[in-house]
ZAMAR-474020 format. One record per residue: x, y, z of N, C-alpha, C, O in turn; residue in one letter; residue number from 1. Coordinates in pm, whole numbers, m for minus. Layout:
N
ATOM; n.x; n.y; n.z; ca.x; ca.y; ca.z; c.x; c.y; c.z; o.x; o.y; o.z; rest; nr
ATOM; X; Y; Z; X; Y; Z; X; Y; Z; X; Y; Z; A; NUM
...
//
This chain:
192
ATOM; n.x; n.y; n.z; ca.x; ca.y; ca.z; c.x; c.y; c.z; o.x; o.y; o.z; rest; nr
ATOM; 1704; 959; m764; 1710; 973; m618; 1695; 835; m555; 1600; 765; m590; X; 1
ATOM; 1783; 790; m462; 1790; 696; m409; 1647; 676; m298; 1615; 782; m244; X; 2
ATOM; 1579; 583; m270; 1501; 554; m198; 1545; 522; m88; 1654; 469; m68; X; 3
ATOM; 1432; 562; 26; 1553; 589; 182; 1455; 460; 240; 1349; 418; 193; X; 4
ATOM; 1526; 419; 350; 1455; 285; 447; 1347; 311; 449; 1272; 241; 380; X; 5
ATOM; 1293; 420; 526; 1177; 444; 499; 1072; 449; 431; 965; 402; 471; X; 6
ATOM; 1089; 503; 325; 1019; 499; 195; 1011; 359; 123; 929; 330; 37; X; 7
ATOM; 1107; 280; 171; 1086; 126; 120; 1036; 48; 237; 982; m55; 196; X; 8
ATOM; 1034; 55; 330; 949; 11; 436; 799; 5; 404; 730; m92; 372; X; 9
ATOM; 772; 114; 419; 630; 176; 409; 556; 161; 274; 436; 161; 248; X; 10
ATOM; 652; 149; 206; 592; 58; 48; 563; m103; 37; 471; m167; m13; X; 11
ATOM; 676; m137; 101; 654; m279; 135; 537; m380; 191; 473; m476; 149; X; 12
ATOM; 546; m291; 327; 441; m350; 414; 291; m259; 413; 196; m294; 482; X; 13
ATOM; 287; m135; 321; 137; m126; 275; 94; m240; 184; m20; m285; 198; X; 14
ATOM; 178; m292; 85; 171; m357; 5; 124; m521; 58; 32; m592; 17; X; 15
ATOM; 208; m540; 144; 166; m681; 230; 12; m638; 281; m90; m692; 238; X; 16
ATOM; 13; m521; 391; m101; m485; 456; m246; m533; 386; m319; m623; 427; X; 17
ATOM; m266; m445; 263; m357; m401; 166; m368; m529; 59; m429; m518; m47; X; 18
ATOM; m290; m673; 106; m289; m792; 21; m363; m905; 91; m408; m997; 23; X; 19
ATOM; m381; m903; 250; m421; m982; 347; m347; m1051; 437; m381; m1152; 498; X; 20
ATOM; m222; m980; 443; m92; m1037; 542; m183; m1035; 663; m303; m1006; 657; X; 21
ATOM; m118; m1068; 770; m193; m1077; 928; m136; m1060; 1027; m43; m1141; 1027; X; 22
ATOM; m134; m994; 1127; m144; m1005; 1199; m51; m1093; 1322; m131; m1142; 1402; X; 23
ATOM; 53; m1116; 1348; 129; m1226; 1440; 88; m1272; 1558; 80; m1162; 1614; X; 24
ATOM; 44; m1373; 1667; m65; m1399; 1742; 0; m1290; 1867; 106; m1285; 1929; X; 25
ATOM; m103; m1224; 1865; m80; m1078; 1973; m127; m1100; 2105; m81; m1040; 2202; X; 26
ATOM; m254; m1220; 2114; m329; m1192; 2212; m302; m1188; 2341; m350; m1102; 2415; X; 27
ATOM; m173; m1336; 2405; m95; m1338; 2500; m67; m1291; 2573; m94; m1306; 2692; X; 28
ATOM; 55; m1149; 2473; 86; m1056; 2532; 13; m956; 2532; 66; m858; 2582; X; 29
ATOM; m105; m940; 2489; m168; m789; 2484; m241; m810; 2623; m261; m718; 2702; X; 30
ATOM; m280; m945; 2646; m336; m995; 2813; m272; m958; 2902; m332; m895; 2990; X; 31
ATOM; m180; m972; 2911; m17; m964; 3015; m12; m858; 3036; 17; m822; 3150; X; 32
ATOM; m47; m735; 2906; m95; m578; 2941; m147; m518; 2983; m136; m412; 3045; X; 33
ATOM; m224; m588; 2949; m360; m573; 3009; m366; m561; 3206; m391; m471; 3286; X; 34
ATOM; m337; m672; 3211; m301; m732; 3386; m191; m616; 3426; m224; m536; 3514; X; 35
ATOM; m92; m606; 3379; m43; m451; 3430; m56; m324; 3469; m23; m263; 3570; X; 36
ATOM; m134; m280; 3321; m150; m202; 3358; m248; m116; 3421; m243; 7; 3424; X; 37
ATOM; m373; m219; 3491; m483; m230; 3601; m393; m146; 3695; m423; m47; 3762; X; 38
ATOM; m303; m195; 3686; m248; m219; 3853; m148; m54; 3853; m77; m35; 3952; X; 39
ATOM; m150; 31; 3763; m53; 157; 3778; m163; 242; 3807; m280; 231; 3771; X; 40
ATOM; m90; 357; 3903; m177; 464; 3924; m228; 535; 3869; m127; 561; 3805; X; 41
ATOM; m333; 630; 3808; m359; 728; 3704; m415; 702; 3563; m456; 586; 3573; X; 42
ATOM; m440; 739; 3444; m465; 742; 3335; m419; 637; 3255; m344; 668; 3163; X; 43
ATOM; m449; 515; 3270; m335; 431; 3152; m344; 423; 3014; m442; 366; 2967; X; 44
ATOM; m257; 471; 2940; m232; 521; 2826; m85; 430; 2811; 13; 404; 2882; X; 45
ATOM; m137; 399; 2669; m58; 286; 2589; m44; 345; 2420; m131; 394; 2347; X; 46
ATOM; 86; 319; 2397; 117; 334; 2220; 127; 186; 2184; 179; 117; 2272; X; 47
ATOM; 96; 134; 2094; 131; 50; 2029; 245; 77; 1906; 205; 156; 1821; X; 48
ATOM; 342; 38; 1890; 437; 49; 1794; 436; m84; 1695; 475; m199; 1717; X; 49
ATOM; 377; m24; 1579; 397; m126; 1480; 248; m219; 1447; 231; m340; 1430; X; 50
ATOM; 154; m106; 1448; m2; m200; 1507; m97; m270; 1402; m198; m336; 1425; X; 51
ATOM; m17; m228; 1239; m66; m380; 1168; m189; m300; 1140; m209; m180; 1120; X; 52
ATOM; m282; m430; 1147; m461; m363; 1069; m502; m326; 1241; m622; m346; 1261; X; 53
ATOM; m448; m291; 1328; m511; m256; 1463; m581; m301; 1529; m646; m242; 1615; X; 54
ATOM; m584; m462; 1495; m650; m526; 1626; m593; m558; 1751; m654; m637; 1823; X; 55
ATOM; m469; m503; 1793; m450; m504; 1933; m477; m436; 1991; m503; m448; 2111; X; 56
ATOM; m484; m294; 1894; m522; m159; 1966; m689; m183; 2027; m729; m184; 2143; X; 57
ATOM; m766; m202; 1894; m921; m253; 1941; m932; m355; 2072; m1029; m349; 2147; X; 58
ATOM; m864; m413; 2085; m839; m475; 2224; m830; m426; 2343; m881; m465; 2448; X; 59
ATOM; m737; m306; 2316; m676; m232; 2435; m844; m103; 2437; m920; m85; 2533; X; 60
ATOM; m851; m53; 2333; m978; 2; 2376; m1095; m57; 2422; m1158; 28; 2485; X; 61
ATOM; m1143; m148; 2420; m1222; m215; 2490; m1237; m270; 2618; m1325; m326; 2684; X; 62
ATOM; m1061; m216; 2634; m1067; m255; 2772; m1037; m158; 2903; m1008; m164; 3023; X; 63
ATOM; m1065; m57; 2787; m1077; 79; 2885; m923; 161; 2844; m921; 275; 2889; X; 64
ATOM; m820; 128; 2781; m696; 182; 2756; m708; 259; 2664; m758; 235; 2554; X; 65
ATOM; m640; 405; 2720; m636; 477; 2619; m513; 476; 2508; m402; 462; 2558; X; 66
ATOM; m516; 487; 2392; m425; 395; 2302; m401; 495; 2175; m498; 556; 2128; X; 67
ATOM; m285; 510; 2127; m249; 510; 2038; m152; 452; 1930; m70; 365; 1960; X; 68
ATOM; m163; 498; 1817; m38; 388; 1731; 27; 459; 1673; m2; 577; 1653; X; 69
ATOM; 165; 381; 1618; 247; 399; 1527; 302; 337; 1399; 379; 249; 1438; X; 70
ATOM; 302; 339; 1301; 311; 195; 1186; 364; 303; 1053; 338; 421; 1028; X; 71
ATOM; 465; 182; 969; 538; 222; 923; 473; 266; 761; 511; 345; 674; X; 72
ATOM; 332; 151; 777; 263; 139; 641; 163; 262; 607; 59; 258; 673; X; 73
ATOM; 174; 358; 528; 118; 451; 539; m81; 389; 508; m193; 433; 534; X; 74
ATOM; m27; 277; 443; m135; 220; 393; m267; 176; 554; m390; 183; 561; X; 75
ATOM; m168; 136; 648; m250; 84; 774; m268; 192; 848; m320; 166; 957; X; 76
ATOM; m243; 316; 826; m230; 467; 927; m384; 515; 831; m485; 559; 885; X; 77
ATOM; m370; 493; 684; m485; 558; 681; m607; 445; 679; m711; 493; 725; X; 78
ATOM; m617; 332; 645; m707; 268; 732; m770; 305; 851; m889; 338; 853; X; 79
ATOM; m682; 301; 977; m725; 306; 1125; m760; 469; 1119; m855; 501; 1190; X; 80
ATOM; m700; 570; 1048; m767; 694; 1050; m907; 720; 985; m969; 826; 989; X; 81
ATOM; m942; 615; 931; m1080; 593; 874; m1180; 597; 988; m1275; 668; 1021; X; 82
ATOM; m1115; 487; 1035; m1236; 460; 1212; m1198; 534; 1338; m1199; 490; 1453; X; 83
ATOM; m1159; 671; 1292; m1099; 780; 1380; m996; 759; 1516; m997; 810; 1627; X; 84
ATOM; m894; 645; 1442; m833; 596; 1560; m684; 731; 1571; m646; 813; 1487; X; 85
ATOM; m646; 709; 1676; m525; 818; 1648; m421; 754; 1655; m371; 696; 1751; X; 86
ATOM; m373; 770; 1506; m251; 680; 1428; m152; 769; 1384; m185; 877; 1334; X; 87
ATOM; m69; 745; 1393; 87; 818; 1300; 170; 727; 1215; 191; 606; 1220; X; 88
ATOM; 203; 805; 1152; 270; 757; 1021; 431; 759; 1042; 501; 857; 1022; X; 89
ATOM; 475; 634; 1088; 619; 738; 1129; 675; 542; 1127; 623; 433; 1107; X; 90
ATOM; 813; 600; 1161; 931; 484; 1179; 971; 494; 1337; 989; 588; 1415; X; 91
ATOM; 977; 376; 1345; 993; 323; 1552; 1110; 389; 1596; 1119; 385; 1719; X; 92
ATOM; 1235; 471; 1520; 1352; 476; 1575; 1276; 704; 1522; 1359; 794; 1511; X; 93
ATOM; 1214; 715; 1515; 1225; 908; 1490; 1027; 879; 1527; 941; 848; 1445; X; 94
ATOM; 1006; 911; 1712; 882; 896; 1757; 885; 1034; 1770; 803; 1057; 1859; X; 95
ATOM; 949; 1174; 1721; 953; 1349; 1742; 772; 1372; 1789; 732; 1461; 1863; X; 96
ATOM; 726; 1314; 1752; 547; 1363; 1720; 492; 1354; 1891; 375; 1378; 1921; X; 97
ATOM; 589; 1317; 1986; 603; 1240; 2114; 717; 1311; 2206; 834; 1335; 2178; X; 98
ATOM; 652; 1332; 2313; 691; 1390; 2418; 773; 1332; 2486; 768; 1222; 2431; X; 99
ATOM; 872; 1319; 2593; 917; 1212; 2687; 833; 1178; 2747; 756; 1263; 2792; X; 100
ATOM; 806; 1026; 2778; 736; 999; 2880; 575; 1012; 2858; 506; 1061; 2947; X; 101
ATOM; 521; 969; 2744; 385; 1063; 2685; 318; 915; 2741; 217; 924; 2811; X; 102
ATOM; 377; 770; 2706; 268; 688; 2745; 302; 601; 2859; 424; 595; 2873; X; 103
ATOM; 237; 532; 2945; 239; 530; 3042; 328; 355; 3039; 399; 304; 3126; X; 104
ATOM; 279; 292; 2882; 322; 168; 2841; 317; 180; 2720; 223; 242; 2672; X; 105
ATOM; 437; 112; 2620; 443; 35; 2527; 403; m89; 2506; 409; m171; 2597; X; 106
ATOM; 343; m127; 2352; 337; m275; 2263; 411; m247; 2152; 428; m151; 2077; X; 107
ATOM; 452; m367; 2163; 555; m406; 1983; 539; m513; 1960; 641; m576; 1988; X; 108
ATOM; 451; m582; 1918; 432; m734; 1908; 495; m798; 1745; 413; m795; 1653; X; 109
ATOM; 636; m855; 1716; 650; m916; 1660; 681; m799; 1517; 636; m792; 1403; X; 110
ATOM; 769; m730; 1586; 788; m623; 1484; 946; m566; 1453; 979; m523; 1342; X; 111
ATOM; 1007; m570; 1529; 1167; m538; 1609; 1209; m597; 1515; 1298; m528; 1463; X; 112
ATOM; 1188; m717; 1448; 1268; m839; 1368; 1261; m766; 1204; 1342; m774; 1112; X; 113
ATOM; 1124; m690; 1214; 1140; m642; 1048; 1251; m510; 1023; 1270; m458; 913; X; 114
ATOM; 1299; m482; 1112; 1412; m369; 1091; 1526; m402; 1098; 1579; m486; 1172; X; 115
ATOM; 1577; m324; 1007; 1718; m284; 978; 1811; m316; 1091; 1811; m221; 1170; X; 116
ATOM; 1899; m424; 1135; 1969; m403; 1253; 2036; m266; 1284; 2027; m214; 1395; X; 117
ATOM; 2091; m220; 1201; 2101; m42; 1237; 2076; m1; 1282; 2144; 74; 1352; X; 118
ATOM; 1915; m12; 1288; 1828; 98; 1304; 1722; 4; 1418; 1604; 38; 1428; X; 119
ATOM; 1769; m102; 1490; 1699; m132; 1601; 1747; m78; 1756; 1678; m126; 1845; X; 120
ATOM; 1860; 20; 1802; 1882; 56; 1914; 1853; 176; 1869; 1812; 233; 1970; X; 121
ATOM; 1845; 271; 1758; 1792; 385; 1742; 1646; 371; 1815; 1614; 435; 1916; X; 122
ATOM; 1558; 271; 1744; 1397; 250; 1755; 1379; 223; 1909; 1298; 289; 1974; X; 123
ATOM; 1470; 105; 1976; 1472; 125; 2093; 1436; 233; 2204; 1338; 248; 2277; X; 124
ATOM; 1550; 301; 2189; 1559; 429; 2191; 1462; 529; 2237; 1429; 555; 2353; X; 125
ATOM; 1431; 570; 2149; 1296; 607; 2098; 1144; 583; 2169; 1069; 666; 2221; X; 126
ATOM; 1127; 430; 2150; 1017; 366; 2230; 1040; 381; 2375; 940; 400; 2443; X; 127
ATOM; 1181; 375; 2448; 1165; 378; 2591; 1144; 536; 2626; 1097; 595; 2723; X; 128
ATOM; 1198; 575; 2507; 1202; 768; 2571; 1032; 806; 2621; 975; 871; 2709; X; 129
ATOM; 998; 723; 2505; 820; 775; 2495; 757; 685; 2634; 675; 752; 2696; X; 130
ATOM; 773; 590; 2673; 722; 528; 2760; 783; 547; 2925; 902; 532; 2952; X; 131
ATOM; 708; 572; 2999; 727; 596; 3142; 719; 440; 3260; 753; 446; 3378; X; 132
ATOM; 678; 336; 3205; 683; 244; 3273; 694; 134; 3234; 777; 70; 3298; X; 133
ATOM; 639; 73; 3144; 652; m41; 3072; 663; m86; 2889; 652; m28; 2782; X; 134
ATOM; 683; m185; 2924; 728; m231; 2786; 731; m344; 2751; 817; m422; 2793; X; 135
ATOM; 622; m383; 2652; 554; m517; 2643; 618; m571; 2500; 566; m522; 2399; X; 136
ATOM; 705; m647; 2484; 764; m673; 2335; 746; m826; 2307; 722; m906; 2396; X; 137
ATOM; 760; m862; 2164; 747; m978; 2107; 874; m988; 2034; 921; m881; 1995; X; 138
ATOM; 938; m1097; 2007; 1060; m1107; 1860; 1070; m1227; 1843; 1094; m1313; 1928; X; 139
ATOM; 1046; m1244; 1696; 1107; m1362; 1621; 1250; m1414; 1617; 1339; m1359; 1552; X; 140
ATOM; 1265; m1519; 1687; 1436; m1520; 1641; 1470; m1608; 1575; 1573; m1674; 1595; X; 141
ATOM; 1389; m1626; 1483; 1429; m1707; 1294; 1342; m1639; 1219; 1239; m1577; 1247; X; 142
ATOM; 1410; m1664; 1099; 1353; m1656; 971; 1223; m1627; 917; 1168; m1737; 918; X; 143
ATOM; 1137; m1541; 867; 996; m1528; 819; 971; m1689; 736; 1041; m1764; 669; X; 144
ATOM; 853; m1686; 779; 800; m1762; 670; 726; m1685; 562; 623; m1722; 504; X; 145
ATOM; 772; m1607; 549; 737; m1493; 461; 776; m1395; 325; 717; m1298; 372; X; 146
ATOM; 801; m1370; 263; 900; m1284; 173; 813; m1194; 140; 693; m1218; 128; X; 147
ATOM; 882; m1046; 117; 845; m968; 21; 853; m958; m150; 937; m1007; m225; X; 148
ATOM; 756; m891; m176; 740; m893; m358; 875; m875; m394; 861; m878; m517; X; 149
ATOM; 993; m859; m376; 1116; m881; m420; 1204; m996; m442; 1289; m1018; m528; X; 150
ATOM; 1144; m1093; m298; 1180; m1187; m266; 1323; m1198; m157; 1418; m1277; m157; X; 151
ATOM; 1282; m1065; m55; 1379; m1081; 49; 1267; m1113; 193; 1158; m1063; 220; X; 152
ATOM; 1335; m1200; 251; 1296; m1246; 370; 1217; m1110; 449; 1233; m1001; 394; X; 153
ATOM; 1111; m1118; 610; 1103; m1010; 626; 1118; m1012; 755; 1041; m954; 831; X; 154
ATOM; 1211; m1072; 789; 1278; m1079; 926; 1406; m997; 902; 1485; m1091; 893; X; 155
ATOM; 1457; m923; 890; 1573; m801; 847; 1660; m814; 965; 1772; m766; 949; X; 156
ATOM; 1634; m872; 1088; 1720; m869; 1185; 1701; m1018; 1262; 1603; m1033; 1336; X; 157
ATOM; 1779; m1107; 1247; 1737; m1220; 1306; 1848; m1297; 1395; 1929; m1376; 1347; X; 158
ATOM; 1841; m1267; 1517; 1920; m1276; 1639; 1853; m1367; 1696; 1734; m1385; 1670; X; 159
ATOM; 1943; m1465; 1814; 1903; m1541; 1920; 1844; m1457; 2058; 1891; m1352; 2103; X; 160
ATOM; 1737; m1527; 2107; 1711; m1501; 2217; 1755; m1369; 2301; 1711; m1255; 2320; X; 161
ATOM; 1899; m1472; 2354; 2009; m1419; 2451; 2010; m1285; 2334; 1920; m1205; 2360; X; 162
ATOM; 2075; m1253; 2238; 2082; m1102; 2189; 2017; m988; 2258; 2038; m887; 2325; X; 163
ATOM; 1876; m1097; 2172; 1750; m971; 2255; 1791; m914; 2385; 1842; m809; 2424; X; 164
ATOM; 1742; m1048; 2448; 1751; m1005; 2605; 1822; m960; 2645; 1785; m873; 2724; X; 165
ATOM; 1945; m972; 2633; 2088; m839; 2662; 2068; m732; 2587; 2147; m645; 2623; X; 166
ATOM; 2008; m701; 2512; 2009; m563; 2438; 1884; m480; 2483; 1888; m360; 2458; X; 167
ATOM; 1741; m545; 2567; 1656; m504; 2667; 1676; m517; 2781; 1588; m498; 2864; X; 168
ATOM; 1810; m557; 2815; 1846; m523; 2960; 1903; m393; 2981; 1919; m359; 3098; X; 169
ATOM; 1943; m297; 2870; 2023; m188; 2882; 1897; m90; 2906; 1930; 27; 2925; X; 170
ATOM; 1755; m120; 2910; 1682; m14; 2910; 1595; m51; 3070; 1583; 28; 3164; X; 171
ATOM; 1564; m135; 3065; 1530; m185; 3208; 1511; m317; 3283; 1601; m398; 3262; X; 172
ATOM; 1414; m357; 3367; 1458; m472; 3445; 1351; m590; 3350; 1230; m567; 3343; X; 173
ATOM; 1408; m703; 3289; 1351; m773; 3163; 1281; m930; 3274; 1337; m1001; 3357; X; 174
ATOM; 1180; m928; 3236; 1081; m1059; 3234; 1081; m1118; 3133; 1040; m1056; 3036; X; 175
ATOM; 1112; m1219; 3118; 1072; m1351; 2989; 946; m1394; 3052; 933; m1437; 3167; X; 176
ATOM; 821; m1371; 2932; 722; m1488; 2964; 730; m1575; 2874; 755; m1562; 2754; X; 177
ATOM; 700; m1695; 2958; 700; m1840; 2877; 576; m1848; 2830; 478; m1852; 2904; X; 178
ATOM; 569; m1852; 2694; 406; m1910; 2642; 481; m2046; 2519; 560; m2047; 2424; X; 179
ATOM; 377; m2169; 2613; 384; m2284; 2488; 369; m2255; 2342; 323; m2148; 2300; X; 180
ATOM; 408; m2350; 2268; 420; m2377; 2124; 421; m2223; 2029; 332; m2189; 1952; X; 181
ATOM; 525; m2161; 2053; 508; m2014; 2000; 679; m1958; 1975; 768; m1950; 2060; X; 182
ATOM; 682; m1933; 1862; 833; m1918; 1784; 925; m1785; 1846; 1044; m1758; 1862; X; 183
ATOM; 775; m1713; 1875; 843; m1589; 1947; 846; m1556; 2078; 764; m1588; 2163; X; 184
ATOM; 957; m1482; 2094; 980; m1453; 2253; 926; m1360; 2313; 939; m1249; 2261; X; 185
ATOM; 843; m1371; 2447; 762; m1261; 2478; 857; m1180; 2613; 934; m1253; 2674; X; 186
ATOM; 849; m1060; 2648; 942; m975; 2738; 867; m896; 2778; 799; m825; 2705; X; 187
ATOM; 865; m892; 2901; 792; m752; 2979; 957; m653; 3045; 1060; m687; 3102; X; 188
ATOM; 897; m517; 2993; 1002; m429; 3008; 1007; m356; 3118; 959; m250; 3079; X; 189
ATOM; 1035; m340; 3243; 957; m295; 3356; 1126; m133; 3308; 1245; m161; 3294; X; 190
ATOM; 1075; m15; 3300; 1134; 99; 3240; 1189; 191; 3393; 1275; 278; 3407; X; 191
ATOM; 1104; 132; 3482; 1081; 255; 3625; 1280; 205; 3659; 1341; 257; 3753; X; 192
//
């Protein structure tokens, strides 16, 4: 039986996870989120897509956000279900476990780049369906300095800038923030 994206995803990056990989510098933009979403009416509730060992999420709870995640590594879902966080085990492009409109904002920090170009307007997709207002993203647009135990790069999709940003203009009205000395591009997704 052939092994599906999935199933090699989620092998992969438990494998990185559970070795001491890290983390991509989140803090920036998880600030920038922060400052937003003060400012919306009601309950603010945030998913993180793609949340790693979950220190952005621990961020966002501390700062009063109610938060959940999504990650591909089954290995980092049951981690954060250890410290009773509420995590799912799932792939960014099939969020079914999710309502329309369930969070009030999205995070994806530095994650978009490890997928399948295929399967990045599916995930798209997906993430805006679930989100009702915003959309806080990160992307690499070169090369990992990184490889997997195979020895393939783990940037799977590696586009310029301009790509991105025309391909998050089809979902809503796009902010570039400028942050110094930093490889990746940061985007606020305004969804309304």
């Amino acid at each position: 039986m052939e092994e599906s994206t999935f199933q090699r995803e989620d092998r992969k990056y438990s494998s990185l996870w559970s070795s001491g990989y890290t983390s991509a510098n989140w803090e920036r933009l998880a600030k920038a989120g922060i400052k937003k979403i003060h400012f919306l009416k009601g309950t603010p509730s945030m998913i993180d897509f793609g949340f790693g060992k979950g220190a952005a999420m621990k961020f966002f709870e501390e700062n009063g956000i109610e938060i959940k995640g999504v990650e591909i590594s089954k290995y980092a879902v049951e981690e954060q279900l250890k410290k009773g966080k509420k995590v799912y085990h799932a792939s960014l492009d099939n969020l079914e476990m999710f309502a329309d409109k369930s969070f009030r904002m999205g995070f994806c920090n530095d994650v978009l780049e490890h997928i399948p170009e295929k399967l990045i307007i599916p995930s798209l997709d997906e993430m805006t369906r679930v989100c009702s207002d915003y959309l806080f993203l990160s992307v690499c647009p070169t090369l990992s300095n990184h490889l997997s135990q195979n020895g393939e790069n783990l940037h799977l999709t590696v586009k310029p800038e301009i790509w991105w940003e025309q391909l998050f203009e089809k979902y809503g009205k796009v902010k570039r923030m400028k942050f110094l000395f930093s490889r990746s591009a940061r985007y606020e997704i305004d969804l309304k």
